[in-house]
C-alpha positions as CSV (number, residue, x, y, z in Angstrom):
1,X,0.0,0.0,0.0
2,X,2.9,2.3,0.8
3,X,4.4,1.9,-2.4
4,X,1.0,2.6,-4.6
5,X,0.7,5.5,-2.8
6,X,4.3,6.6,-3.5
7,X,3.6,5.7,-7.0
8,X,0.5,7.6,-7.3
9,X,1.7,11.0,-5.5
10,X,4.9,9.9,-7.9
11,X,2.6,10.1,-11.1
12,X,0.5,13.4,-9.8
13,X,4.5,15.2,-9.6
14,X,5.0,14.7,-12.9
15,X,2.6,16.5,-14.2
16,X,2.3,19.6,-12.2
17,X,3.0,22.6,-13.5
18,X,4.2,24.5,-10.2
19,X,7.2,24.5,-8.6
20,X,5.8,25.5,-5.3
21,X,3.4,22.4,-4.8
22,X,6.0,20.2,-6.8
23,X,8.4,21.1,-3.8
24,X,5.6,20.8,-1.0
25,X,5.0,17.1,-2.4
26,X,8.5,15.9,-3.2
27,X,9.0,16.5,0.8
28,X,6.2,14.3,1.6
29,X,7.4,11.5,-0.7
30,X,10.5,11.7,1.0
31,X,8.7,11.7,4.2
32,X,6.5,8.5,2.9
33,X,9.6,6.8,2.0
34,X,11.0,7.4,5.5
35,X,7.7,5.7,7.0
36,X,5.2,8.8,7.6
37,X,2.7,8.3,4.7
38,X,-0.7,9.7,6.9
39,X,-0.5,13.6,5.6
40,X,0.5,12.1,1.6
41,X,-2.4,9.8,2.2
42,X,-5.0,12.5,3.3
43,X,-3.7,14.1,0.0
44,X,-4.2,11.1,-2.2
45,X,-7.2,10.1,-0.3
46,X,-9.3,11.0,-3.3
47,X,-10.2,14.1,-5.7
48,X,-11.3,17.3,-4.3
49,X,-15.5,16.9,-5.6
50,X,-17.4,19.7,-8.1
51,X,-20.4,20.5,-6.5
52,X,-23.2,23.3,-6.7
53,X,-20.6,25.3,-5.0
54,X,-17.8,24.5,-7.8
55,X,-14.6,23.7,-6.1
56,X,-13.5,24.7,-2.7
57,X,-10.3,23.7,-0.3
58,X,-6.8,24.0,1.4
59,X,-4.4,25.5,-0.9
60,X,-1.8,22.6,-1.2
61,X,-0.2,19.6,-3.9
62,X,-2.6,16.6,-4.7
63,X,-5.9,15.8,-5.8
64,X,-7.7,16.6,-2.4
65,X,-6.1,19.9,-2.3
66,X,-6.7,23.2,-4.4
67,X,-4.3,23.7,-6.7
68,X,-2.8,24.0,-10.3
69,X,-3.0,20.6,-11.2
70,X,-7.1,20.4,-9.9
71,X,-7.7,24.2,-11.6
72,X,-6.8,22.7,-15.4
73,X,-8.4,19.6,-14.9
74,X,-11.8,21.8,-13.7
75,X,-11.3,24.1,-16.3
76,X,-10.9,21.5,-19.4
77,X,-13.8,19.7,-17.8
78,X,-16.1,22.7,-17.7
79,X,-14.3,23.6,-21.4
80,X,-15.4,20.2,-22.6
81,X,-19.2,20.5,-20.8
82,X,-19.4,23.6,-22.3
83,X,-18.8,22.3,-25.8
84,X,-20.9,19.1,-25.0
85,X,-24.0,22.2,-25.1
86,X,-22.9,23.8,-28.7
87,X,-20.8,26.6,-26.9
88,X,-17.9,26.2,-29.2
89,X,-16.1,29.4,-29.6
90,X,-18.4,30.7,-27.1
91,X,-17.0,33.8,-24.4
92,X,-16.1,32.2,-20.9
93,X,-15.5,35.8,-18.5
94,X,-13.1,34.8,-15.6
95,X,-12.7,36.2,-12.4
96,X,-10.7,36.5,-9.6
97,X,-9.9,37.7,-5.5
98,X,-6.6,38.4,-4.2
99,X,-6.1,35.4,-2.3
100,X,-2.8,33.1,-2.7
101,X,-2.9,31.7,-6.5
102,X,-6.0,32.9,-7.2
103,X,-4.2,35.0,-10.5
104,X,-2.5,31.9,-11.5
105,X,-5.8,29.6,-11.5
106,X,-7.6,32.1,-13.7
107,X,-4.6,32.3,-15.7
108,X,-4.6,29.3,-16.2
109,X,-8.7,28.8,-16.8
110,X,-8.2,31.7,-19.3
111,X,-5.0,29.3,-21.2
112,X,-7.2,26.0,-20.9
113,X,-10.1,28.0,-22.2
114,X,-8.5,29.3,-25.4
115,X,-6.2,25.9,-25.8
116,X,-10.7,23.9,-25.8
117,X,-11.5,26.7,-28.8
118,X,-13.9,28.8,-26.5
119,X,-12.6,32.5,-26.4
120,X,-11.6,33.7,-22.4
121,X,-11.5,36.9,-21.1
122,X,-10.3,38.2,-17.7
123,X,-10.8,40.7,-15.5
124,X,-8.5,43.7,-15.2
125,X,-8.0,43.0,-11.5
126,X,-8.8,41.1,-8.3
127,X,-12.6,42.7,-8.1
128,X,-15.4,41.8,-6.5
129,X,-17.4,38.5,-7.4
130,X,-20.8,40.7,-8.1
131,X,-18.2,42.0,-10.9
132,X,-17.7,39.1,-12.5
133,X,-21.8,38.1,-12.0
134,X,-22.4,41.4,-14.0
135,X,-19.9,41.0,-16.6
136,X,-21.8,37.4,-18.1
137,X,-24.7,39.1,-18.4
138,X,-23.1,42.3,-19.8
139,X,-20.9,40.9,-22.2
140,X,-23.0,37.9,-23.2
141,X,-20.8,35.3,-22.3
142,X,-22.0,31.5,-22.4
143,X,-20.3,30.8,-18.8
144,X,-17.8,32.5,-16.1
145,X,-15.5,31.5,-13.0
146,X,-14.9,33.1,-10.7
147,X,-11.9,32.2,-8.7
148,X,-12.6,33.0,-4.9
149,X,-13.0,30.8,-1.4
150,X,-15.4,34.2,-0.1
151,X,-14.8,34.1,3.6
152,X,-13.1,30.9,4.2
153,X,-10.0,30.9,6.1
154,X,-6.9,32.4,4.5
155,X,-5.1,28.4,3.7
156,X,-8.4,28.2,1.5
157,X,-9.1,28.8,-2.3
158,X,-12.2,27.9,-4.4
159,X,-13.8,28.0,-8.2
160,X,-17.2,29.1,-8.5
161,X,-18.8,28.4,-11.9
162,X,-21.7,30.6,-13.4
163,X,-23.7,29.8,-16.5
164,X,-24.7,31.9,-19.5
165,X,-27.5,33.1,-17.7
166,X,-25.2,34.7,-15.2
167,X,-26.3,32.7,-12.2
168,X,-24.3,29.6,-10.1
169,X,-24.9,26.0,-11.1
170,X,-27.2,24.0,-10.0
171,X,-28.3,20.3,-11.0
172,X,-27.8,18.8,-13.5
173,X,-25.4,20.8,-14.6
174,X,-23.3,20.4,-11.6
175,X,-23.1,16.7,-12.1
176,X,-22.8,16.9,-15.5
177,X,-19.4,19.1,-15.3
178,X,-18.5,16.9,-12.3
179,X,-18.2,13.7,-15.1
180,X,-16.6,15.9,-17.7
181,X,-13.6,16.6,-15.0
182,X,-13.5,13.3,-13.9
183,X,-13.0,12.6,-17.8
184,X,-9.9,14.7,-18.1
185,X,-6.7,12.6,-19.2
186,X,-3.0,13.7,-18.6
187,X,-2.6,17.6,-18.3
188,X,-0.1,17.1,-20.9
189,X,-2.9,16.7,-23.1
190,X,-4.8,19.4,-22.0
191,X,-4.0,22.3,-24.2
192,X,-2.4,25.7,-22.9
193,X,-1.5,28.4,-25.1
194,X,0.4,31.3,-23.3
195,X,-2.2,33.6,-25.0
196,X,-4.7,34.1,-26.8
197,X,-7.0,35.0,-24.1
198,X,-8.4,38.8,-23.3
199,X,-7.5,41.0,-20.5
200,X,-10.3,43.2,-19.9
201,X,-10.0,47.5,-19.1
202,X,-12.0,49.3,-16.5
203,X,-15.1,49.3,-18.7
204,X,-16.5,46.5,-17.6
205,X,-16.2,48.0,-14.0
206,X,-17.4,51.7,-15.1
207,X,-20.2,49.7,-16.9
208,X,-21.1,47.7,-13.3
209,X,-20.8,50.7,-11.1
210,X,-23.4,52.7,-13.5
211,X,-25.9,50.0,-13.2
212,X,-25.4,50.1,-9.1
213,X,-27.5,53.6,-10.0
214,X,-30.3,51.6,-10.9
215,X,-30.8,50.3,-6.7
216,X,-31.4,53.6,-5.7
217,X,-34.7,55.6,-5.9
218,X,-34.3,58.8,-7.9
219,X,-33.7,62.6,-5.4
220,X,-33.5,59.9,-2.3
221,X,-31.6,61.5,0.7
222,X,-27.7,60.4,0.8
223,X,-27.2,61.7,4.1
224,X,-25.8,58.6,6.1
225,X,-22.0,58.5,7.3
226,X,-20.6,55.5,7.1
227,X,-17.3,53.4,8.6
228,X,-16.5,50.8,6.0
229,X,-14.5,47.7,6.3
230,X,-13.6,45.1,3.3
231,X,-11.6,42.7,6.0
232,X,-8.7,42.5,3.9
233,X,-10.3,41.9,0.4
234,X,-11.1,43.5,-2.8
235,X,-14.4,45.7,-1.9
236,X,-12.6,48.9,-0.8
237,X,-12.2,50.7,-4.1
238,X,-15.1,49.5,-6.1
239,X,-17.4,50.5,-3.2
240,X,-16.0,53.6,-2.1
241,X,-16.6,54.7,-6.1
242,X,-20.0,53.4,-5.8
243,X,-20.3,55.9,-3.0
244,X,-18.9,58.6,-4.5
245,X,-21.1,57.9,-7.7
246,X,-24.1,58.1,-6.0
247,X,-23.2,60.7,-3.7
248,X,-22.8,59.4,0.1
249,X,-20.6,60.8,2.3
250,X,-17.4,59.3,1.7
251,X,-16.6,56.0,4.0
252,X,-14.0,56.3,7.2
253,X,-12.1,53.5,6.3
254,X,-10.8,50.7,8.4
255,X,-7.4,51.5,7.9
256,X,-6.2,48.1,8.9
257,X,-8.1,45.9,6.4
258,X,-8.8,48.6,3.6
259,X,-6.0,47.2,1.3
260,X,-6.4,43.5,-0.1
261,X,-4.4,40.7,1.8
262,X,-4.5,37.1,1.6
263,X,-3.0,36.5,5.2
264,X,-6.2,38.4,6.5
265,X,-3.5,39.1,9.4
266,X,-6.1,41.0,11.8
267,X,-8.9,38.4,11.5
268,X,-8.7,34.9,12.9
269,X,-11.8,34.2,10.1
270,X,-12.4,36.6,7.8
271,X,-16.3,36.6,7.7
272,X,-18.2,39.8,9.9
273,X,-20.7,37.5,11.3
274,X,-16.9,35.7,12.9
275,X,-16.1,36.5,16.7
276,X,-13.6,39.4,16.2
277,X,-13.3,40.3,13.0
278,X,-15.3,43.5,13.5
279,X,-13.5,44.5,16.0
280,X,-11.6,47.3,14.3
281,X,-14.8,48.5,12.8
282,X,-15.9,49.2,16.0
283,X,-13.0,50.8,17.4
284,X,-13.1,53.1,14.2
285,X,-16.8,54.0,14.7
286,X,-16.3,54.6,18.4
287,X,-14.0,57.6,17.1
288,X,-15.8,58.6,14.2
289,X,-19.4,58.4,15.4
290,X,-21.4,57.4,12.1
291,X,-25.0,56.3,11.6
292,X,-23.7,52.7,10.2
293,X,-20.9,50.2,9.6
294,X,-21.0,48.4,6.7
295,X,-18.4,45.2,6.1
296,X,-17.9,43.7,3.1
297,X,-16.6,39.7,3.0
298,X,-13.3,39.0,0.8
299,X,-14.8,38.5,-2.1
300,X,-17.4,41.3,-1.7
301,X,-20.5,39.6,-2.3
302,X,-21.8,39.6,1.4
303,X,-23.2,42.5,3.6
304,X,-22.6,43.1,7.3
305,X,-24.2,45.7,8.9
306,X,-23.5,46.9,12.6
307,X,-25.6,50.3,14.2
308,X,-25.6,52.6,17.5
309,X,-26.8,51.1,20.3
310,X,-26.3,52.3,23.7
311,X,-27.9,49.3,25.3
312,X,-24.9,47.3,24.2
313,X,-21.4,47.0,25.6
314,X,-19.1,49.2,23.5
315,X,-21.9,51.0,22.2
316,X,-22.3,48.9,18.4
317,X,-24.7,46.1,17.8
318,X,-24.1,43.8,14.5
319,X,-27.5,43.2,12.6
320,X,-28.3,39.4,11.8
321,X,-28.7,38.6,8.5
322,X,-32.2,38.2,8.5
323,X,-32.7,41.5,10.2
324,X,-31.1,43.1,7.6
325,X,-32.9,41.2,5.0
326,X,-36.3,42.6,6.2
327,X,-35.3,46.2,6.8
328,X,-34.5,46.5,3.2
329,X,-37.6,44.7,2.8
330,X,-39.3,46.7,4.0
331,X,-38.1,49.9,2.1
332,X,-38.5,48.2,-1.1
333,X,-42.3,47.6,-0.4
334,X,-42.3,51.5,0.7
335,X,-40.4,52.5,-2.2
336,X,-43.7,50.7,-4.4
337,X,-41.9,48.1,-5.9
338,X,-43.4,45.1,-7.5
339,X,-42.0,41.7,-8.4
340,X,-41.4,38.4,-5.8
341,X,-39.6,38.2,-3.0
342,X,-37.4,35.5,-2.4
343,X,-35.8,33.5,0.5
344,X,-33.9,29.8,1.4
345,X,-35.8,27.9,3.9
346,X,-33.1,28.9,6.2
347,X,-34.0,32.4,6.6
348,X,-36.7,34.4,8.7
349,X,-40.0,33.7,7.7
350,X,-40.7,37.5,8.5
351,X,-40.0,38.3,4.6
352,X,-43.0,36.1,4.0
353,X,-45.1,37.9,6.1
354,X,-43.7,41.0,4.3
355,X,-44.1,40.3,1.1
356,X,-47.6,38.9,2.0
357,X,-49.0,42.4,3.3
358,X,-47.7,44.3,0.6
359,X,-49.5,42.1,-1.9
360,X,-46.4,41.0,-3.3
361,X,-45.1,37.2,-4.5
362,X,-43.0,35.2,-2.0
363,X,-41.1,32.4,-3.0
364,X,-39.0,30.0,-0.8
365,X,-36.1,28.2,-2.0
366,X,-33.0,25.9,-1.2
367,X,-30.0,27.4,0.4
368,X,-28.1,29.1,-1.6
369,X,-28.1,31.9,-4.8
370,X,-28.2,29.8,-7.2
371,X,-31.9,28.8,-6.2
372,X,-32.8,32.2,-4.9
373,X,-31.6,33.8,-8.4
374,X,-33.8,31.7,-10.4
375,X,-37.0,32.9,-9.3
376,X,-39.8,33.6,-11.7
377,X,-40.1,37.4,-11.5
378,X,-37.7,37.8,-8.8
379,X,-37.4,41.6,-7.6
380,X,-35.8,41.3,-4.1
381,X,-33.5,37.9,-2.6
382,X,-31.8,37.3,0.3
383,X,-29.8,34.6,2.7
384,X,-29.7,34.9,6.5
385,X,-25.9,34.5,5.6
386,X,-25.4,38.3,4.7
387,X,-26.2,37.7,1.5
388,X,-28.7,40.0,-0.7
389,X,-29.9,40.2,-4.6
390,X,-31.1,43.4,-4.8
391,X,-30.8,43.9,-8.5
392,X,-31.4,40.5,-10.2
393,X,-31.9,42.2,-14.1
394,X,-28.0,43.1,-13.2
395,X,-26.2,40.8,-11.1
396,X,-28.2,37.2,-10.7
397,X,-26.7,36.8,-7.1
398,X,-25.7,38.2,-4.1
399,X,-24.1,41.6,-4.0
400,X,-22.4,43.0,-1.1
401,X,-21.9,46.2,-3.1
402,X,-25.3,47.1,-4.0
403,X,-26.7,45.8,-0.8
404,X,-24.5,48.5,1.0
405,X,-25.8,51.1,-1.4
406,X,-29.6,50.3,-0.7
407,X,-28.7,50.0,3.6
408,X,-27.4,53.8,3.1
409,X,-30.1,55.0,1.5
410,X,-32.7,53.7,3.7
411,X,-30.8,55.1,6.9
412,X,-30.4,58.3,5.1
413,X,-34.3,57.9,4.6
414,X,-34.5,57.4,8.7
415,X,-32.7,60.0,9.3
416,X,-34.3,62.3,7.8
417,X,-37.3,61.7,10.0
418,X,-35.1,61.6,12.9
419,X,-34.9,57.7,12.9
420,X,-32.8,54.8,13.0
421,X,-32.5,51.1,11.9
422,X,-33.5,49.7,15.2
423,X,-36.8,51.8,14.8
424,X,-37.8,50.6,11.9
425,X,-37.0,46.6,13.4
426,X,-39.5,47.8,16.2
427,X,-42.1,48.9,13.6
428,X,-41.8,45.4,11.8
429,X,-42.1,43.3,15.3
430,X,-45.4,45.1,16.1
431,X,-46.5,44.8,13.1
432,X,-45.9,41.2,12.3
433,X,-44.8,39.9,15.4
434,X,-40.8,39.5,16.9
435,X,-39.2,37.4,14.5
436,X,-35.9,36.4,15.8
437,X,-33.4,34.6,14.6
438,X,-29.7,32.7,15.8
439,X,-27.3,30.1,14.9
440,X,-26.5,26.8,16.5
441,X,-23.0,26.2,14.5
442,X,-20.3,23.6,15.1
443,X,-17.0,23.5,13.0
444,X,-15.3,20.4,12.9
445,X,-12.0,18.8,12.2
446,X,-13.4,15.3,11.3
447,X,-16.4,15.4,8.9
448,X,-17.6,12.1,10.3
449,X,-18.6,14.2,13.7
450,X,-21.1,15.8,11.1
451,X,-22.7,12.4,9.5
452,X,-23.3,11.0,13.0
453,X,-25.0,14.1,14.1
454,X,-27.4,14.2,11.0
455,X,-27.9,10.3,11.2
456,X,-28.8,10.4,15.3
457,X,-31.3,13.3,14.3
458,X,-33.3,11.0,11.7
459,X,-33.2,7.9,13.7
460,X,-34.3,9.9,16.9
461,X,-35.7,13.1,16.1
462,X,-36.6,15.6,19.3
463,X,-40.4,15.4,20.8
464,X,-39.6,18.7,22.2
465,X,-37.0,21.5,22.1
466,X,-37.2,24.7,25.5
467,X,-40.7,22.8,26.5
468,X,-42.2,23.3,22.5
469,X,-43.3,20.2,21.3
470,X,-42.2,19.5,17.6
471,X,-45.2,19.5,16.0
472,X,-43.6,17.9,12.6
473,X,-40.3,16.8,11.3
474,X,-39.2,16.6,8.1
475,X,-35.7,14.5,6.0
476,X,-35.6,17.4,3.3
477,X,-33.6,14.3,1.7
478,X,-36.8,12.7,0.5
479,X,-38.1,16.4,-1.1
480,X,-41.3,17.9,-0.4
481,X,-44.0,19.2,-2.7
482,X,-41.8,22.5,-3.4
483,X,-38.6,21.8,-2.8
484,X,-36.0,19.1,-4.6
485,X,-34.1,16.8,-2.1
486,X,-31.5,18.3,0.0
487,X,-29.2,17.2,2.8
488,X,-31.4,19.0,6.0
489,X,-34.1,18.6,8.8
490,X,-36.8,20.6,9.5
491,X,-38.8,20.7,12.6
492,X,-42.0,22.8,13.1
493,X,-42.3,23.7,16.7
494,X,-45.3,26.2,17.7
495,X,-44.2,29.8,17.3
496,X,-40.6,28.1,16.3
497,X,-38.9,26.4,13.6
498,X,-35.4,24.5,13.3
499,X,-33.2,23.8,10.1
500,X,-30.8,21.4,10.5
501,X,-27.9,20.5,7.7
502,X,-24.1,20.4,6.7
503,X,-22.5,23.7,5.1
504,X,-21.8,23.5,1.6
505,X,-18.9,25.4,2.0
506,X,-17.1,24.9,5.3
507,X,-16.7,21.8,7.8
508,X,-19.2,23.0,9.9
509,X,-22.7,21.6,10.7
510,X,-25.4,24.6,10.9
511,X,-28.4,24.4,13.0
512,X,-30.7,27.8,12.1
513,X,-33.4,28.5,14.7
514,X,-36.6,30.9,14.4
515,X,-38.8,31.8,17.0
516,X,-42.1,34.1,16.6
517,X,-43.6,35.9,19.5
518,X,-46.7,38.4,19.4
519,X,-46.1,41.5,20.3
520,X,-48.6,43.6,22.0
521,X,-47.9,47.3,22.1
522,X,-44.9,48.9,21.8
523,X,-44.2,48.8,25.4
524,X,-43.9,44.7,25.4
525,X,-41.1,45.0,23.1
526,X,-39.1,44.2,25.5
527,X,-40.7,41.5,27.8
528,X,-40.8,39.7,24.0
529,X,-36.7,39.9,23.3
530,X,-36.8,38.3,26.5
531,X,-39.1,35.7,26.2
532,X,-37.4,35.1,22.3
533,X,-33.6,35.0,23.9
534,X,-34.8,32.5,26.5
535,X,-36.8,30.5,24.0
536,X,-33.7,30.4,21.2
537,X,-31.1,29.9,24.2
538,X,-33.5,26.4,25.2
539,X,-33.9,25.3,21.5
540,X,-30.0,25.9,20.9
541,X,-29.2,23.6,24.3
542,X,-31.7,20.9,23.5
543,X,-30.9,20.6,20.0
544,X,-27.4,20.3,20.7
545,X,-28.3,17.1,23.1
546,X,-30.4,15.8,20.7
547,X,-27.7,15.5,18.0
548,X,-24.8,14.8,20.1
549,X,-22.3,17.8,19.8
């Protein structure tokens, strides 16, 4: 066994192309020849899988790493899907952050691209992914990558694939690229020309950044002063123009993590909704006193938003996801718009309620963009996650750029009636009830953790979670009438609901609890936070026993 597996990771240094990874796995041959095979045989354990997220991992040599070797395969397997569907000669846009390698995997998607007969072009820059979502649409291409891990940890990298329609994957395309990869031969037959491909110029940008004037409502107030944090990735200058265009204030800047930097050296995790990584944010709104933070993820497709509020320690209070994703609900319906709203099954069922009053559609999908965009009619999206479509006719996904525009403008809008934010949350709870949300969320080390967890929950599901008996419990595995099979639970409590299932993403397993409770008058708001932390605290204890983690 030692010596296939010396043999194999002997075969895979052959042909890769970089000298970085070749020397990374030469040293652990040499260390498998001396005895310690366990960290070449985690590497040669299998192939990193294409999914409906594309590719995501460790940066490292062998097939269950993300690398140069992986990126060519993926890119001639998508190359040869792509022709598989009379795309021949077709436009494939590439994009790209500024973590480590992320320019040479699109340089090399944009070589494997051109070498397959399909014409590449790449963007100027490492720019946001809502760049690159635009730019498919804009330019008419038949697909687009868009090299990125989002907020995964810095020893990450990922490829996200798009279609012609300029939204994610989903089945059976997924699968379908998935066997085209696993068709690949040797990378020396995989064609690479050193050029041939395009670099795009800034107009693809300037053309993006003049349809972010399409989220905002024409002679609305652009009063609010913002601090702005991209936590070390590529937001900072598209945003601040996007600012400037529309005429905000400019942004205080986190000086710390304004500039791009793959070691994300100030964050243990670069993701707002992370312990800590807002931290500096704070600290620069604490001196600065403006009406709003907004954080941008790496990769700029995500929204964080943190407001004033002196009941809280340090005088900041970071807005959930689904918080967020009903305030700006909320000033779409008042702004008159028309269209569906749409949500995954793991957000609050508040924009249901929303949607409902205003007379508008409501649609709820799986997790993820890639459902959410495809939405008949959609006007309005959004993921608990921080993540909101609120432009699909321009960019058919999430758009942390955009989303920061519309937040401004409706504070702006608040403040000009000498209001806030936390206000308008207090309007929507009397009017529809508290809705509140949290997170039971476990990252692991050993993915197994996560497969006995799930599997405990379907042979024993909970009778009760904090004294609520579970009034039904569904394996989202088997479907239901309007959703396609996914990996998840879902228990329907009275006045609660729990989502159980594995990230797509990370190695973490993600519990997402809801609880609803009426609110009388204005002056029960807060005997209801209180019942709703008590309630969400018991549901997050109990479910934890339940599944054993």
């Amino acid at each position: 066994m030692q010596h296939d597996l010396i043999a194999q990771a002997r075969t895979w240094l052959a042909e890769d192309p970089d000298p970085e990874t070749r020397d990374e796995l030469n040293g652990l041959i040499e260390a498998g020849e001396a005895g310690d095979t366990a960290e070449l045989a985690a590497r040669f354990a299998g192939t990193l899988q294409f999914g409906t997220a594309g590719l995501r991992g460790e940066l490292g040599a062998g097939p269950m790493r993300m690398n140069r070797s992986v990126v060519i395969r993926a890119a001639a397997g998508l190359a040869a899907y792509l022709k598989g569907q009379g795309q021949e000669g077709g436009l494939v846009v590439i994009g790209y952050d500024a973590r480590y390698k992320s320019a040479d995997f699109a340089r090399d998607t944009a070589a494997v691209m051109t070498g397959a007969g399909l014409r590449a072009a790449v963007l100027p820059r490492p720019l946001p992914t809502p760049v690159l979502a635009y730019a498919i649409r804009h330019l008419g291409a038949v697909a687009g990558v868009e090299v990125t891990a989002s907020h995964n940890p810095p020893r990450d990298n990922g490829y996200k694939v798009y279609l012609g329609d300029g939204s994610q994957i989903v089945p059976p395309a997924d699968g379908e690229i998935a066997a085209a990869i696993a068709a690949v031969g040797p990378l020396d037959g995989v064609a690479r020309p050193e050029e041939g491909w395009q670099t795009l110029g800034d107009d693809v940008l300037d053309a993006y950044l003049a349809r972010t004037d399409a989220v905002l409502a024409a002679g609305s107030p652009r009063t609010a002063r913002t601090v702005y944090t991209a936590l070390h990735g590529v937001g900072t200058s598209v945003l601040t123009a996007a600012f400037a265009r529309a005429g905000f204030p400019e942004p205080v800047l986190v000086a710390e993590q304004a500039e791009p930097d793959p070691a994300f050296p100030t964050v243990a995790f670069p993701n707002p909704e992370e312990p800590g990584a807002m931290d500096l944010a704070f600290a620069t709104a604490r001196r600065s006193a403006p009406d709003l933070i907004i954080a941008n993820d790496p990769d700029a497709d995500r929204c964080a938003v943190a407001v004033p509020d002196a009941s809280t320690e340090g005088g900041w209070r970071m807005l959930r996801g689904d918080e967020v994703g009903a305030l700006l609900a909320a000033h779409l319906v008042e702004r008159g718009v028309s269209g569906v709203f749409a949500e995954s099954i793991v957000s609050s069922s508040l924009l249901g309620r929303i949607a409902e009053k205003a007379g508008l559609g409501y649609e709820e999908t799986l997790t993820g963009f890639k459902w959410i965009a495809r939405v008949d009619g959609l006007r309005y999206g959004y993921e608990e996650a921080l993540g909101y479509c609120v432009d699909p006719e321009g960019v058919r996904d999430k758009d942390g750029i955009t989303a920061a525009l519309l937040v401004a403008e409706l504070a702006s809008v608040l403040k000009e009636r000498g209001r806030t934010l936390l206000d308008l949350l207090d309007d929507l709870a009397l009017a529809h009830g508290l809705h509140a949300t949290d997170q039971l969320s476990v990252r692991v080390e050993d993915l197994s953790v996560i497969a006995d967890a799930m599997a405990r929950l379907r042979e024993q599901p909970p009778a009760a979670l904090a004294g609520l008996a579970v009034a039904s419990a569904e394996d989202l595995s088997r479907g239901t009438d309007l959703l396609p099979p996914t990996d998840g639970l879902r228990y329907q409590l009275d006045g609660a609901r729990v989502i159980v299932r594995p990230s797509g993403t990370e190695p973490k397993l993600k519990c997402y609890l809801e609880v609803v409770v009426p609110v009388a008058a204005a002056d029960g708001l807060p005997a209801a936070r209180a019942r709703a932390a008590e309630l969400l605290a018991g549901i997050k204890r109990d479910l934890a026993a339940a599944a054993g983690i």
